[in-house]
BAFI-742894 format. One record per residue (C-alpha): residue number from 1; residue in three letters; y negated, z negated, x. Coordinates in nm, 4 decimals. Each point is the difference from the previous one (the first is absolute). Example, Ala and Ser with C-alpha at 12.3 -4.5 7.8 and 13.67 -1.06 7.14 Angstrom:
@i:1&aa:ALA&v:0.4500&w:-0.7800&u:1.2300
@i:2&aa:SER&v:-0.3440&w:0.0660&u:0.1370
// end
This chain:
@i:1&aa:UNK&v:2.5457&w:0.8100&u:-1.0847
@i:2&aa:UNK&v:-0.1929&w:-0.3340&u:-0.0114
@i:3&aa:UNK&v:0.1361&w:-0.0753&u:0.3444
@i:4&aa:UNK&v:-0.1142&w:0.3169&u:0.1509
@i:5&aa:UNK&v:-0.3510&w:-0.0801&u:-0.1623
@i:6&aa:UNK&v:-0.0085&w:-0.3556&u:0.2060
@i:7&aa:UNK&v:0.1075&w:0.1340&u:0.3114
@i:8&aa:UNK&v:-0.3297&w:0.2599&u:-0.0271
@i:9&aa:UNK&v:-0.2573&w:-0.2592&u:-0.1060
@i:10&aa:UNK&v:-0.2940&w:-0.0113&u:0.2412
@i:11&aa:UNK&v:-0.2358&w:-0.3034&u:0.0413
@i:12&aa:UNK&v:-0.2669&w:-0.0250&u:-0.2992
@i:13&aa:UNK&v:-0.3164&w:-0.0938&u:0.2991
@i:14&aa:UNK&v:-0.2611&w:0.2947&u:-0.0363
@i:15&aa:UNK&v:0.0609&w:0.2393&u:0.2685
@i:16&aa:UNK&v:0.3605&w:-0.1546&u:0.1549
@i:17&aa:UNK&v:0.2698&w:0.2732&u:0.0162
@i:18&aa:UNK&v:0.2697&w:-0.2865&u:0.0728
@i:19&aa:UNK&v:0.2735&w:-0.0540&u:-0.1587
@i:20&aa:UNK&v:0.0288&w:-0.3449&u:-0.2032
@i:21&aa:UNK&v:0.2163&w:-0.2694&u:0.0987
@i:22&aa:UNK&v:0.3747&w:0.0312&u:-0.1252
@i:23&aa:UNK&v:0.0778&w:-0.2730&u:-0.2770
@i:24&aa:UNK&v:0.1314&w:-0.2944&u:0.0643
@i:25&aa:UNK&v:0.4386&w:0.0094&u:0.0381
@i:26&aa:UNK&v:0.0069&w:-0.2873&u:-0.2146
@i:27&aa:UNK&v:-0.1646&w:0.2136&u:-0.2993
@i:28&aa:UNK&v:-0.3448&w:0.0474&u:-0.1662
@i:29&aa:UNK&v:-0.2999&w:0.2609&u:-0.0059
@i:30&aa:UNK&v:-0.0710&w:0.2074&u:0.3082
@i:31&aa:UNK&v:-0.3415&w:-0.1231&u:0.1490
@i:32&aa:UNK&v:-0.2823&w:0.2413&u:-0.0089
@i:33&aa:UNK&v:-0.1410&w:0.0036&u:0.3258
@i:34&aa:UNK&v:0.1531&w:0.0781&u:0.3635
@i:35&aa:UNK&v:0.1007&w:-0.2734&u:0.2750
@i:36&aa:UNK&v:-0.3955&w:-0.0396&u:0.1115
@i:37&aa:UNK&v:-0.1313&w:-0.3170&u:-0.0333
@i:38&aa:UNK&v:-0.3001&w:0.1091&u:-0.0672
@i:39&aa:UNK&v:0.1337&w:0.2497&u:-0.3234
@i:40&aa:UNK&v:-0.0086&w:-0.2671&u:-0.3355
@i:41&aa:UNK&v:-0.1472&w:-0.0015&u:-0.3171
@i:42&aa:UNK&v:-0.3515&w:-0.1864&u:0.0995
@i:43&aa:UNK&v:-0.0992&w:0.2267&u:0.3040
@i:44&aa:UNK&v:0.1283&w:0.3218&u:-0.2200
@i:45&aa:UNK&v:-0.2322&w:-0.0813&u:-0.2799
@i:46&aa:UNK&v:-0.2642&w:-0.1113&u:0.2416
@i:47&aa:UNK&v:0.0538&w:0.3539&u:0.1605
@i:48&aa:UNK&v:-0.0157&w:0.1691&u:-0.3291
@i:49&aa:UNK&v:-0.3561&w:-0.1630&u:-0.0716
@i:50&aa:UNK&v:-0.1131&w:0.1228&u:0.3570
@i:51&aa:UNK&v:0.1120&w:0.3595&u:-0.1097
@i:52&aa:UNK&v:-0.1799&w:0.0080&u:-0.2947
@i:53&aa:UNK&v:-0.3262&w:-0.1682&u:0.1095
@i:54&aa:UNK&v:0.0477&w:0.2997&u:0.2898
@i:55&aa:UNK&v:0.0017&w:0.2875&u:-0.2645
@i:56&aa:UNK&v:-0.2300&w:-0.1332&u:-0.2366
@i:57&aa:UNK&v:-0.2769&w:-0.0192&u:0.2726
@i:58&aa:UNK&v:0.1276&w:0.3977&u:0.1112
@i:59&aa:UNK&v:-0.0718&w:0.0675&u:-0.3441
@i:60&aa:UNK&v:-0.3046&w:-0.1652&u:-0.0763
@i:61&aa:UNK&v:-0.1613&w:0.1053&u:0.3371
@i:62&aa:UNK&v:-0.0867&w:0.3638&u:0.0341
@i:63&aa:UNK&v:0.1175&w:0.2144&u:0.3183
@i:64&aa:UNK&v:-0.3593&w:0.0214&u:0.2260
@i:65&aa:UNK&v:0.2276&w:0.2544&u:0.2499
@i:66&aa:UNK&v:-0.0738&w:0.3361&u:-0.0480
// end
């Protein structure tokens, strides 16, 4: 059942739908984020802050539309 569990883990980067790398054949954990470059654990973290600097303004600034 664990097996079936690593073959559906998806890349941990906010927003990415890909699927994460496979382990390595020679053994060890599964990496957590997909084959993009640009998907590792600085720029996901550095994404997350983005996110939440984005909502918390949302939330602190009232809708003017209307």
């Amino acid at each position: 059942m664990a097996a079936r569990e690593q073959a559906g883990k998806r890349c941990i980067y906010p927003g990415c739908e890909r699927p994460a790398v496979p382990p390595h054949p020679l053994g060890g954990p599964q990496p957590s984020f997909c084959d993009l470059e640009e998907h590792n654990a600085l720029t996901a973290h550095h994404e997350r802050q983005r996110l939440e600097r984005e909502s918390s303004r949302s939330i602190d600034e009232p809708d003017s539309g209307g």
